[in-house]
N, CA, C and O atoms as a DFTB+ gen file, in Angstrom:
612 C
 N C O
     1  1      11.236      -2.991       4.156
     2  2       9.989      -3.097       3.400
     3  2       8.990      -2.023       3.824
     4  3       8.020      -1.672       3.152
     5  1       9.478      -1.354       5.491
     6  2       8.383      -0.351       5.715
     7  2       8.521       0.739       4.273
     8  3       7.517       1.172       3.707
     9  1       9.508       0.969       3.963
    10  2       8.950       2.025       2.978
    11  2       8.491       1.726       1.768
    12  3       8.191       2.716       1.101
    13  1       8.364       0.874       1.351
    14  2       7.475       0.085       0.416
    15  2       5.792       0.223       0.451
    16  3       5.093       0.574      -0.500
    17  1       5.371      -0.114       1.685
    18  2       4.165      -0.228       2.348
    19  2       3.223       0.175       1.645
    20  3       2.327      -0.608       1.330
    21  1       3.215       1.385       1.273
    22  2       1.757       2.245       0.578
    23  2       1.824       1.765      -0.921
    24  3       0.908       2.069      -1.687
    25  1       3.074       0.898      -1.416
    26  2       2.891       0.832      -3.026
    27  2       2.811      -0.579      -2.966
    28  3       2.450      -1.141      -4.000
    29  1       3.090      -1.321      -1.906
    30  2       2.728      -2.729      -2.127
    31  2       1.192      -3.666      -2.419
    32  3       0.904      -4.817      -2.746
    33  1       0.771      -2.931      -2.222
    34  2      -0.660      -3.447      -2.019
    35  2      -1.206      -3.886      -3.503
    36  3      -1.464      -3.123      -4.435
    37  1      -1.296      -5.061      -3.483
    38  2      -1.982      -6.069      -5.217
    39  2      -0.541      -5.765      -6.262
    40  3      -0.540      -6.150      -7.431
    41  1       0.818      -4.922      -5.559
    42  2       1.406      -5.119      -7.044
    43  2       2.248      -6.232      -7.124
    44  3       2.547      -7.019      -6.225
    45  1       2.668      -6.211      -8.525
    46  2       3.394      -7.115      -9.060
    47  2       4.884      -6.627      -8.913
    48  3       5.323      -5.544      -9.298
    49  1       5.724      -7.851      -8.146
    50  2       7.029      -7.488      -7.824
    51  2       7.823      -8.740      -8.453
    52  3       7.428      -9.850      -8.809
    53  1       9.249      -8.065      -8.452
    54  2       9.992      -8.740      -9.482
    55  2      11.413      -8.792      -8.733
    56  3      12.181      -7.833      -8.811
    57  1      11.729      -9.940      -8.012
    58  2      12.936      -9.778      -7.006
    59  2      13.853     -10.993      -7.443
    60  3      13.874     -12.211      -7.261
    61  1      14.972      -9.563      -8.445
    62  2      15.806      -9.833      -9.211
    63  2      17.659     -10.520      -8.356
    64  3      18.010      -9.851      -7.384
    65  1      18.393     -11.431      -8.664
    66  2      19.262     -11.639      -7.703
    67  2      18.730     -12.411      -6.216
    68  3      19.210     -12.340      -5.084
    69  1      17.760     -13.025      -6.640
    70  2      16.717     -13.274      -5.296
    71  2      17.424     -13.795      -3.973
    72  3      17.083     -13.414      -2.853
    73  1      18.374     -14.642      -4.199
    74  2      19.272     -15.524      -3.107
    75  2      18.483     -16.040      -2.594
    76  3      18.241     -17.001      -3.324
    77  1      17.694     -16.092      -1.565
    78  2      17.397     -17.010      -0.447
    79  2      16.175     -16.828      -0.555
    80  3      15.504     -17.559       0.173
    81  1      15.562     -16.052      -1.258
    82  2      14.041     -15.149      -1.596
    83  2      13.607     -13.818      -0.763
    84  3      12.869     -12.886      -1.083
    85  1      14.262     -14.050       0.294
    86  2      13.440     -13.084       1.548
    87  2      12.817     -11.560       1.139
    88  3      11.777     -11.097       1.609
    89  1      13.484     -11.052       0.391
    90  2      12.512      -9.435      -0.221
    91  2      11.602      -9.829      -0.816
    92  3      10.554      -9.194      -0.937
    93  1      11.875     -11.243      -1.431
    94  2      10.073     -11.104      -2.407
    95  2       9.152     -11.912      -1.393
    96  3       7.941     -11.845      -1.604
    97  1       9.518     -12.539      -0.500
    98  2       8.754     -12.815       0.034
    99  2       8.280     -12.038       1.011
   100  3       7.080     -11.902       1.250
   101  1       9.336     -11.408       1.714
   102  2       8.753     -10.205       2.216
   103  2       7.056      -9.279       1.869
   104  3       5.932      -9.012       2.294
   105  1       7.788      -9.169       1.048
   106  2       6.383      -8.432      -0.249
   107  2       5.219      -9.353      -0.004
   108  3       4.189      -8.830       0.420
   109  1       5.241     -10.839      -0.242
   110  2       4.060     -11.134      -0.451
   111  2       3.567     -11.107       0.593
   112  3       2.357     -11.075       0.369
   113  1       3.816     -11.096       2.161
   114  2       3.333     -10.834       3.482
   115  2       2.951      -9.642       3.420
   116  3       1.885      -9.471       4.012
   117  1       3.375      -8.740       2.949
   118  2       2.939      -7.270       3.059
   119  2       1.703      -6.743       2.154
   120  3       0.989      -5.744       2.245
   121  1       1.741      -7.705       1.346
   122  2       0.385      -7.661       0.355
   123  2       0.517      -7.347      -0.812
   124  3      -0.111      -6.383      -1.248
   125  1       1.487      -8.183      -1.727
   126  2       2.257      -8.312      -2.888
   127  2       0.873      -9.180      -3.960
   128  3       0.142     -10.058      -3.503
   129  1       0.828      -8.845      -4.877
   130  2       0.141      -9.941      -5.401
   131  2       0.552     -10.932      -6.453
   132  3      -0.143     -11.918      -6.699
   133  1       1.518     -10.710      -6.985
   134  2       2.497     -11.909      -7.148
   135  2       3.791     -11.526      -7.310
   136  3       4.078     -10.336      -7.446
   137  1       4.906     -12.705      -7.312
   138  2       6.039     -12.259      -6.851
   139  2       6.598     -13.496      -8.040
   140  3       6.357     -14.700      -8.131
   141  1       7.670     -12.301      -9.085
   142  2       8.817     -13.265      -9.837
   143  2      10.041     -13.183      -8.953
   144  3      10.330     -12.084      -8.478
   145  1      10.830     -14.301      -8.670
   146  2      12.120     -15.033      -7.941
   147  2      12.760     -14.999      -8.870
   148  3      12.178     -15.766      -9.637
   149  1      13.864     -14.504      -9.516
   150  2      14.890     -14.447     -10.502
   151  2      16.278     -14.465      -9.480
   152  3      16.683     -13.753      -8.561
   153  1      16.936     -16.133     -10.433
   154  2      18.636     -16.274      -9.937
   155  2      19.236     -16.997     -10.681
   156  3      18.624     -17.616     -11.552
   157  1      20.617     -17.110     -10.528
   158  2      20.889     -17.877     -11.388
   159  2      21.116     -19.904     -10.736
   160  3      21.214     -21.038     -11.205
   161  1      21.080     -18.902      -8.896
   162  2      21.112     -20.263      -8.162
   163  2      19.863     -20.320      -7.220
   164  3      19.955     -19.719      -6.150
   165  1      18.732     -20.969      -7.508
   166  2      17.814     -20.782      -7.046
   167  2      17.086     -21.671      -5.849
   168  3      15.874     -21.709      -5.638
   169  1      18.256     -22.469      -5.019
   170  2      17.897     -23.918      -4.594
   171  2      17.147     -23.036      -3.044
   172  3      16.020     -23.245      -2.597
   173  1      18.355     -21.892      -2.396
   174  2      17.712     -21.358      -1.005
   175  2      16.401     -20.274      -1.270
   176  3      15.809     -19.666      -0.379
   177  1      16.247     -20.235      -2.064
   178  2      15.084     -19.741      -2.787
   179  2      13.440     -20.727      -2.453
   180  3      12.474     -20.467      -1.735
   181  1      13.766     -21.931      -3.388
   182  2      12.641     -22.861      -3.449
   183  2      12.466     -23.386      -1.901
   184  3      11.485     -23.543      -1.174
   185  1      13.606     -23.545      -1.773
   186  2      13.371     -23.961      -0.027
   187  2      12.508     -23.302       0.918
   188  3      11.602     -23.882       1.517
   189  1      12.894     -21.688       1.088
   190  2      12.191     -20.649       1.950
   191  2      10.922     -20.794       1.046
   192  3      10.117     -21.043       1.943
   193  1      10.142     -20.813      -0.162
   194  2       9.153     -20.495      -0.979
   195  2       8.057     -21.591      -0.394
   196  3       6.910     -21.486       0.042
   197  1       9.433     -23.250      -0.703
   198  2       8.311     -24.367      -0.095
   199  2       7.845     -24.234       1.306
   200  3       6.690     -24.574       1.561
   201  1       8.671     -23.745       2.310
   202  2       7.687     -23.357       3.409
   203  2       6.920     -22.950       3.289
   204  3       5.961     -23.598       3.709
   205  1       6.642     -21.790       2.748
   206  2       5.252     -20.936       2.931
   207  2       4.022     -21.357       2.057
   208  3       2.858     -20.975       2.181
   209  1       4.650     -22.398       0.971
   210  2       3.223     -22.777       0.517
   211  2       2.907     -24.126       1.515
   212  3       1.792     -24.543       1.828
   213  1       3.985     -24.575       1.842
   214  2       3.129     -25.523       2.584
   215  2       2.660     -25.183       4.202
   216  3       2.365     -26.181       4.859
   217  1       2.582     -24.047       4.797
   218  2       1.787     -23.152       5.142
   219  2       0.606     -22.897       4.567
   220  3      -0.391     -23.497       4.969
   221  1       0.520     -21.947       3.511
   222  2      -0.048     -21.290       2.543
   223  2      -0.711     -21.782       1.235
   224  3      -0.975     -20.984       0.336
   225  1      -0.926     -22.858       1.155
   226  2      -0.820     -23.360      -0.224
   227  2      -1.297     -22.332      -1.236
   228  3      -0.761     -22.169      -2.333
   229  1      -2.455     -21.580      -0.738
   230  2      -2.796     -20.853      -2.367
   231  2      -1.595     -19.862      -2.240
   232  3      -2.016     -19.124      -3.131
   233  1      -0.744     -19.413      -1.952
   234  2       0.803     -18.205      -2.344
   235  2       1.067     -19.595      -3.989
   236  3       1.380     -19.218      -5.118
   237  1       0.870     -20.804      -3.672
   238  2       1.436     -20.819      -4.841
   239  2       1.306     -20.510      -5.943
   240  3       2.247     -20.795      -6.684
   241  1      -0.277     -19.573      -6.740
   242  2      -0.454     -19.013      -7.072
   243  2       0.329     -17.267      -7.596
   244  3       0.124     -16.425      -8.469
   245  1       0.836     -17.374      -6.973
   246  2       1.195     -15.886      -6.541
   247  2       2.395     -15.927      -6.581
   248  3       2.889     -14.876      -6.171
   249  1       3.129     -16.685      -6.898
   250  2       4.898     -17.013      -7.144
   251  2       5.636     -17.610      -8.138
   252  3       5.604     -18.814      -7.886
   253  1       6.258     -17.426      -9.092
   254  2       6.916     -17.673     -10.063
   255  2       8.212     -17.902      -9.341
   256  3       8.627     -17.280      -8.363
   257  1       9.032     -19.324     -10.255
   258  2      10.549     -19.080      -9.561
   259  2      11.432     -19.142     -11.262
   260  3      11.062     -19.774     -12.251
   261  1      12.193     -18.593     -11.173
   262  2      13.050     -18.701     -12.728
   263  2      14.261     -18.852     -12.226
   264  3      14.633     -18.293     -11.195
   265  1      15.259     -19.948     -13.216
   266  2      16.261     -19.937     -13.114
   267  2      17.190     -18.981     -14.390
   268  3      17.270     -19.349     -15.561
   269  1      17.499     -18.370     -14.123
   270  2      18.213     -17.493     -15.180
   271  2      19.382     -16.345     -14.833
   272  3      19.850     -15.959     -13.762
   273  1      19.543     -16.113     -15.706
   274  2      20.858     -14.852     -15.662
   275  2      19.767     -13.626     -15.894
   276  3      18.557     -13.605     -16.119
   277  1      20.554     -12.851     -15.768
   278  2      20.086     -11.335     -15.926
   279  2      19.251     -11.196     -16.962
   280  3      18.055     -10.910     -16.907
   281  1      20.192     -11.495     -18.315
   282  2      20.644     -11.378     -19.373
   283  2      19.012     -12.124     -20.241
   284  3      18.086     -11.704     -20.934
   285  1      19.591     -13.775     -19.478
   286  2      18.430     -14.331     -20.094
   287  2      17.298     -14.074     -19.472
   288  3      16.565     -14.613     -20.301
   289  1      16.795     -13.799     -18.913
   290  2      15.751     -13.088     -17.909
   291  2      15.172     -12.116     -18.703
   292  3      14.065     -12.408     -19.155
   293  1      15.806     -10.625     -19.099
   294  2      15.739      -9.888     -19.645
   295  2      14.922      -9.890     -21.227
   296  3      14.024      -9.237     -21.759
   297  1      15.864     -11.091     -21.618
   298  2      15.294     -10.877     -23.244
   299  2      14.447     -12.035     -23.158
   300  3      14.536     -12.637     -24.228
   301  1      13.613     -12.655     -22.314
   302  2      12.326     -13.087     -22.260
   303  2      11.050     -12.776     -21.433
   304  3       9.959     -13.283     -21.691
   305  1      11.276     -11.879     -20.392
   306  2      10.134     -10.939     -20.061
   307  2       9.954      -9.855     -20.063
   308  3      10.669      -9.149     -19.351
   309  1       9.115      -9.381     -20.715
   310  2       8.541      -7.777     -21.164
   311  2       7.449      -7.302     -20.304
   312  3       7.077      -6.129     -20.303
   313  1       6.800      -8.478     -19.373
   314  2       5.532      -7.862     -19.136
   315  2       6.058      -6.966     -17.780
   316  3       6.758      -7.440     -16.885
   317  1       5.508      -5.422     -17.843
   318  2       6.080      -4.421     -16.679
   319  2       5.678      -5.037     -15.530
   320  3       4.903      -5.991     -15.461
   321  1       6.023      -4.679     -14.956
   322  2       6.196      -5.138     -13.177
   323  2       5.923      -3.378     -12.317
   324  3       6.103      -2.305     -12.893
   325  1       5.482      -3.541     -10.914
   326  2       5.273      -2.332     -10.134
   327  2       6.327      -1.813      -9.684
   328  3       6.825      -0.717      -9.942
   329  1       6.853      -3.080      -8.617
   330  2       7.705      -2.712      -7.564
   331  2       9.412      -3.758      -8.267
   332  3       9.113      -4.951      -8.312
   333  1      10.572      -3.573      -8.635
   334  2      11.536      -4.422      -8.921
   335  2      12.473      -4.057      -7.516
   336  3      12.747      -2.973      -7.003
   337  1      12.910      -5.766      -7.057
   338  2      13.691      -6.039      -5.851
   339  2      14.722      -6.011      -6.841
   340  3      14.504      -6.346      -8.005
   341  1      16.076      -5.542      -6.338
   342  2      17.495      -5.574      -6.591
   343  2      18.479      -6.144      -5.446
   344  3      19.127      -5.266      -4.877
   345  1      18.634      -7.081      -5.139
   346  2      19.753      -7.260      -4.287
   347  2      20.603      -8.445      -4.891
   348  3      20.216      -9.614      -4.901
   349  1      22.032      -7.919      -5.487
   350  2      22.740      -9.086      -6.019
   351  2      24.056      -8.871      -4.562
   352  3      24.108      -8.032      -3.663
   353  1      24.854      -9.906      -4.858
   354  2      26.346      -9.974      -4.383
   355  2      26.862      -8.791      -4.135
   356  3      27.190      -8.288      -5.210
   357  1      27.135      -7.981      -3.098
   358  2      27.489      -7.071      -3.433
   359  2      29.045      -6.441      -4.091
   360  3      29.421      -5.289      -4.306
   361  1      29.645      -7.652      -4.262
   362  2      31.300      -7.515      -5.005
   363  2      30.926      -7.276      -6.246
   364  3      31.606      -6.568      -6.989
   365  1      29.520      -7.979      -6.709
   366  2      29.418      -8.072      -8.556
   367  2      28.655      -6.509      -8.757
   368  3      27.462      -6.456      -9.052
   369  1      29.264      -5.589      -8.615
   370  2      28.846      -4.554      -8.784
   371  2      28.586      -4.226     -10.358
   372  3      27.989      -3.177     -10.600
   373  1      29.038      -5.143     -11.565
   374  2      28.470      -5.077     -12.954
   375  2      27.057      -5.796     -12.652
   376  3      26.486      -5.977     -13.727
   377  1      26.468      -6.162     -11.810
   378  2      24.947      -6.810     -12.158
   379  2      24.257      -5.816     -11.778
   380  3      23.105      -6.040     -12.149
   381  1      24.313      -4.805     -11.228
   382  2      23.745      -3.805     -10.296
   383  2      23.493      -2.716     -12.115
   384  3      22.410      -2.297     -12.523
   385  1      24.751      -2.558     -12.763
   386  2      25.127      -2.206     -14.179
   387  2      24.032      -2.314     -14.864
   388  3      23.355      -1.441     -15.406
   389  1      23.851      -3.847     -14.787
   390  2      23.684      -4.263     -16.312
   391  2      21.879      -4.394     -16.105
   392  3      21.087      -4.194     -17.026
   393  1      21.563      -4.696     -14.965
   394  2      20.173      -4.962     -14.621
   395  2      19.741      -3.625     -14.837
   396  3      18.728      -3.570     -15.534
   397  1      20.263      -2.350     -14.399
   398  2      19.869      -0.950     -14.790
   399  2      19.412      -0.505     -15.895
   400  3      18.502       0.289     -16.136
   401  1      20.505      -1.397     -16.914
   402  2      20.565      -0.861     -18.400
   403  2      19.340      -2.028     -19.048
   404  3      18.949      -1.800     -20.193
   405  1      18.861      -3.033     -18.439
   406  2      17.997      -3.995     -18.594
   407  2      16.634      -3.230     -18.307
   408  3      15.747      -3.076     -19.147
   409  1      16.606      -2.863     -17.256
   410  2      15.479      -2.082     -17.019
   411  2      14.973      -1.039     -18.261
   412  3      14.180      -1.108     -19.201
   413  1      15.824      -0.119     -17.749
   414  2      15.529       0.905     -18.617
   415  2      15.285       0.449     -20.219
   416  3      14.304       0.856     -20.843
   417  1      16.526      -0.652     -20.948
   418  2      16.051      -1.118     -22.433
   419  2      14.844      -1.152     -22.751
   420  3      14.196      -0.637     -23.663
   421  1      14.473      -2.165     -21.457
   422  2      13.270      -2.927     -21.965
   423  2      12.162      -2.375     -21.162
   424  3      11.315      -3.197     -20.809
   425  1      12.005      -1.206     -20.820
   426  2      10.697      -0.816     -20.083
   427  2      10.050      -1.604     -19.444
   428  3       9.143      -1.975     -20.189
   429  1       9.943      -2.256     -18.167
   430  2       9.410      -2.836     -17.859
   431  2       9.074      -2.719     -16.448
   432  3       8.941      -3.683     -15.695
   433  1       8.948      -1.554     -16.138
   434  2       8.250      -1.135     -14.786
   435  2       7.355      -0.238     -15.540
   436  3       7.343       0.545     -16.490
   437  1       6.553      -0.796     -14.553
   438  2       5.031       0.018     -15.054
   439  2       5.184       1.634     -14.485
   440  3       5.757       2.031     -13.470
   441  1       4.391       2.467     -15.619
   442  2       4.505       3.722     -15.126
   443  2       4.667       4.611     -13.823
   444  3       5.138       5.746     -13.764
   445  1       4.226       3.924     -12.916
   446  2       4.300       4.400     -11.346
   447  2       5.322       3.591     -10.243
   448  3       5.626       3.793      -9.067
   449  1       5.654       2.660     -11.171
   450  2       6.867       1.925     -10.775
   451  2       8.321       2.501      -9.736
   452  3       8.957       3.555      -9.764
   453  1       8.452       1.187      -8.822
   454  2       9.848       1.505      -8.240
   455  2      10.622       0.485      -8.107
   456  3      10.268      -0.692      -8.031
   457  1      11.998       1.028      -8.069
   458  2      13.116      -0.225      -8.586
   459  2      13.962       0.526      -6.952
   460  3      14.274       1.650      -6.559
   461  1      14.030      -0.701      -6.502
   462  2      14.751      -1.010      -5.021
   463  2      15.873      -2.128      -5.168
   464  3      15.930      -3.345      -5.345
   465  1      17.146      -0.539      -4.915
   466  2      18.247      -1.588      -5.012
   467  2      18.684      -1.525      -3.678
   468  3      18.781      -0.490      -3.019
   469  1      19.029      -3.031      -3.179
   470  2      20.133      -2.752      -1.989
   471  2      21.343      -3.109      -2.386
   472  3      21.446      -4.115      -3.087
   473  1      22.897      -2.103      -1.897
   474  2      23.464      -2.375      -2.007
   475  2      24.666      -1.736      -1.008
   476  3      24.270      -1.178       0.016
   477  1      26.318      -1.801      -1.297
   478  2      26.840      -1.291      -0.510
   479  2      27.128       0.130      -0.945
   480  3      27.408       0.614      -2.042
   481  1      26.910       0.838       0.718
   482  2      27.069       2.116       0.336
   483  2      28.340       3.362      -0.272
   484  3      28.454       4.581      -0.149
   485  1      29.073       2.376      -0.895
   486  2      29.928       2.554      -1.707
   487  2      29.850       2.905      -3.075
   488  3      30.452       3.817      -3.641
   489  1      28.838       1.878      -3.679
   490  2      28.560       1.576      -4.892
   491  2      27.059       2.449      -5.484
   492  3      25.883       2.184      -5.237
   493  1      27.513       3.308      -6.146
   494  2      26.486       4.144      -6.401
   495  2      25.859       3.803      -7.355
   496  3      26.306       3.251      -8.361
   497  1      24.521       4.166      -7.078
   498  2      23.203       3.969      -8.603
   499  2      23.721       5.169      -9.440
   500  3      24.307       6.221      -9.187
   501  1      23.228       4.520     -10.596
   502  2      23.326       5.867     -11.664
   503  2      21.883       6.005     -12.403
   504  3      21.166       5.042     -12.671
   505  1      21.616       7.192     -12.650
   506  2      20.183       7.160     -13.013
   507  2      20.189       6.730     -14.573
   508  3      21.135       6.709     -15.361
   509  1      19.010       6.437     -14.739
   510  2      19.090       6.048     -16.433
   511  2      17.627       6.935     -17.115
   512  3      16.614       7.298     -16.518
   513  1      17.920       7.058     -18.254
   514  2      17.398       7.523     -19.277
   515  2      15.471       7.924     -18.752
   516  3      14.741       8.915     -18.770
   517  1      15.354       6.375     -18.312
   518  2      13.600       6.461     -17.581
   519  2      13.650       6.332     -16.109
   520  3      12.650       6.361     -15.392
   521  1      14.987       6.173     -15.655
   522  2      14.709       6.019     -14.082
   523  2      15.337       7.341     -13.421
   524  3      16.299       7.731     -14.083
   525  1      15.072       8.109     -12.341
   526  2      15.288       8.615     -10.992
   527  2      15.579       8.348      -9.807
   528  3      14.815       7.630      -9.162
   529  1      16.549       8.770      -9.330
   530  2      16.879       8.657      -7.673
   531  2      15.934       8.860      -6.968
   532  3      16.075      10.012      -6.558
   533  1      14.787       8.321      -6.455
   534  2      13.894       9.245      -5.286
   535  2      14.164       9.443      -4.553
   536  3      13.815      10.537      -4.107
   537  1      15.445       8.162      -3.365
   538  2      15.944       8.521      -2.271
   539  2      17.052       7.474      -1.775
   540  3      16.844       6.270      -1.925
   541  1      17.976       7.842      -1.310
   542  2      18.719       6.741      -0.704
   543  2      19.295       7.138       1.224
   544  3      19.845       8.089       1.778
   545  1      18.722       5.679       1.694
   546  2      18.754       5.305       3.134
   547  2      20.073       4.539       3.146
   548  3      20.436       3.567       2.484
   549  1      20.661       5.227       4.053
   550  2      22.250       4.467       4.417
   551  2      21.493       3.935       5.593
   552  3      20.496       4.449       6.098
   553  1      22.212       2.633       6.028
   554  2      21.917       1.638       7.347
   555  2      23.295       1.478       7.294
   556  3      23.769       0.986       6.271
   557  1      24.135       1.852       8.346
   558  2      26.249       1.033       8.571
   559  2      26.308       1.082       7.047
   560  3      25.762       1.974       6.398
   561  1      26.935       0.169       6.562
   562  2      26.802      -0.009       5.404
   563  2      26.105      -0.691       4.106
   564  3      26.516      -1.330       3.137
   565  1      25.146      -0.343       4.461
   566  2      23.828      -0.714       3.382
   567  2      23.035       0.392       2.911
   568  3      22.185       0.922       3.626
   569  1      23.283       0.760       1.730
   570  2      22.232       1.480       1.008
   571  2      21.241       0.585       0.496
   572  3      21.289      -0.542       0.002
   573  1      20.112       1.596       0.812
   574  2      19.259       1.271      -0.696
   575  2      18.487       2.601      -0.965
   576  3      17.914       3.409      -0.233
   577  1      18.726       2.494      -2.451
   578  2      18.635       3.512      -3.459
   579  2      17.077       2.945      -3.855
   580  3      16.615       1.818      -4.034
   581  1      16.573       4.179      -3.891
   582  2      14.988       3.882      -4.714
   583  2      14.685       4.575      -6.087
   584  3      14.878       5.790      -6.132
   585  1      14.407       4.184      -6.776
   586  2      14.358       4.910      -8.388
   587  2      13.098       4.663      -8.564
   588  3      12.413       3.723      -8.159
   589  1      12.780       5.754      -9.323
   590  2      11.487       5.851     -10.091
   591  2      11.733       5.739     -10.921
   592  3      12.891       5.498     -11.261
   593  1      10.457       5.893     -11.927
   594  2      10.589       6.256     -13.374
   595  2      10.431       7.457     -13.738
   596  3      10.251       8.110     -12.710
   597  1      10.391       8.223     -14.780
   598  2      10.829       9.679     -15.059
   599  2       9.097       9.445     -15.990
   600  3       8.575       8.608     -16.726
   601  1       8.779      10.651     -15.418
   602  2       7.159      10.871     -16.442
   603  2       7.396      10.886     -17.844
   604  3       6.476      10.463     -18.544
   605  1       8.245      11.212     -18.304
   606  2       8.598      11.395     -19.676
   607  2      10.137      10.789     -20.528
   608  3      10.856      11.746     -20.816
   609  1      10.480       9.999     -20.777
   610  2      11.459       8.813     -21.169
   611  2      12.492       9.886     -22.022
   612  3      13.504       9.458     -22.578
């Protein structure tokens, strides 16, 4: 999340594949100002979430949880987002695919936007139509690839 840091501050993040939540919650410690949870299994999700509001109670403000697929996810929110979390399974290397081609369809990172995928460093990003490589950090075997958006579509 350190390299996140300078773009986190009040944005809106969207942590797609969420599993257990920890990147979006991450974010909201770092100074996220609200955070969508997208999965299709969302139970270790609500769990880690209910801690922190019952810590925290006003985060509940500041957190959306959805149960959904990609797919259905996709063709019901339009509103752009800053920062998009990517971390699915890393065997289902078609969600890594299809969330790309989701992105880019439906525009929905806001112009200064970044899309953070982690994944294995095997499995390469491909840029799309509005997105860019800005940089990718190998850890053993963990990438994550950072994409922008392209000034001009």
């Amino acid at each position: 999340m350190s390299i996140l840091r300078p773009v986190l501050q009040e944005a809106a993040v969207l942590d797609l594949c969420c599993g257990t939540g920890g990147l979006g919650l991450e974010a909201l410690s770092q100074g996220a100002a609200t955070v969508i949870f997208v999965d299709q299994d969302i139970q270790y999700a609500k769990e880690n979430i209910q801690k922190i509001i019952s810590k925290y109670p006003d985060a509940k403000h500041t957190i959306t949880v959805v149960k959904a697929s990609l797919s259905v996810f996709f063709d019901r929110h339009k509103t752009p987002v800053d920062i998009i979390l990517l971390d699915p399974p890393w065997q289902k290397t078609d969600l890594y695919h299809l969330a790309l081609k989701h992105i880019d369809q439906f525009d929905i990172l806001s112009p200064n936007g970044v899309l953070v995928c982690e994944h294995h460093k095997s499995t390469p990003m491909i840029p799309t139509l509005r997105l860019h490589i800005l940089s990718v950090h190998t850890y053993g075997d963990t990438a994550i690839t950072i994409l922008k958006r392209n000034e001009t579509p």
